[in-house]
Structures are given as structure tokens and as C-alpha cells.
N, C-alpha and C positions, 0 to 999 in steps of 0.2 A: 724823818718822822718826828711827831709832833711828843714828848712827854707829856704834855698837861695843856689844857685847851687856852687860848688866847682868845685877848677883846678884839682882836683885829679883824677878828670872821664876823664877826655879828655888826660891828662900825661897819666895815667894808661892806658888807650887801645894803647897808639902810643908805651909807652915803651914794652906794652907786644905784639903788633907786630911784634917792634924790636926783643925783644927777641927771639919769635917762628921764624922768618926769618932768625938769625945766628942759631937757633939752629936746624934749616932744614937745611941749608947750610952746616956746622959741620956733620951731618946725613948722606948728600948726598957725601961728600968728604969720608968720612967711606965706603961708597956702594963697591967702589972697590975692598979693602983687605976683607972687610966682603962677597962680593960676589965668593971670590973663597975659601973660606972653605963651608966643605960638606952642603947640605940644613939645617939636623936636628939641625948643631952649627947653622945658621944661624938663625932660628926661634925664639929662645930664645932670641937671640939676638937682635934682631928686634922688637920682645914682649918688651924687655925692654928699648928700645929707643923709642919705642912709646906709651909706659908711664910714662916716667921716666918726661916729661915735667908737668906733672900735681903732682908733689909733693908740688910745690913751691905755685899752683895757688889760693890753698885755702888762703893763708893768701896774697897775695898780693890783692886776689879777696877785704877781711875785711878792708887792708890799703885802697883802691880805694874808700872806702865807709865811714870806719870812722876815716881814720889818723892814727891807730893804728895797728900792723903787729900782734896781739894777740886778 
């Protein structure tokens, strides 16, 4: 438990904003060449763009919280 409030909460939502914002934009610049291959490529494909953001989030979630990215 936390004594006294830290910069890291308020950095860490505006950077992981940041982040999910280019990484939607990134996504949505993709949509076109990825929309004109067949559906069943596109699915996988799309499965893995919309998880692939949550590999990072576990340990930046622990940096936000105790300074340490482990």
C-alpha cells in the first residue's frame, strides 16, 4: 500500500493512451491491404492485432504501481 500518491499513475494512463491511440491508428492504416485478402486470412489476422496489445500491459500495469517493470 501506497503512503503518498505517485507520478507514475497519472504518466502511466496518458502514456498508455498514447500508446493504444498510435497503435489503433497503425491497425486502422493496416485495414486496407488486410481488407482485401480473403476473410478466413483476415481473421487470424485481426485475432492477433487485437491481442497482441496486451503482451506489454502486464508489466507496465507493476511499473505504474511499484517503479519496477518485474
Amino acid at each position: 500500500m501506497r503512503d503518498r500518491p505517485t507520478w507514475r499513475i497519472p504518466v502511466g494512463v496518458l502514456a498508455l493512451l498514447a500508446a493504444l491511440l498510435t497503435y489503433g491508428i497503425v491497425v486502422a492504416m493496416l485495414s486496407t491491404p488486410i481488407g482485401r485478402l480473403p476473410v478466413l486470412v483476415q481473421l487470424p489476422i485481426y485475432l492477433v492485432l487485437g491481442t497482441i496489445w496486451l503482451l506489454p500491459l502486464r508489466r507496465f500495469l507493476i511499473w505504474m504501481e511499484t517503479g519496477r517493470f518485474g
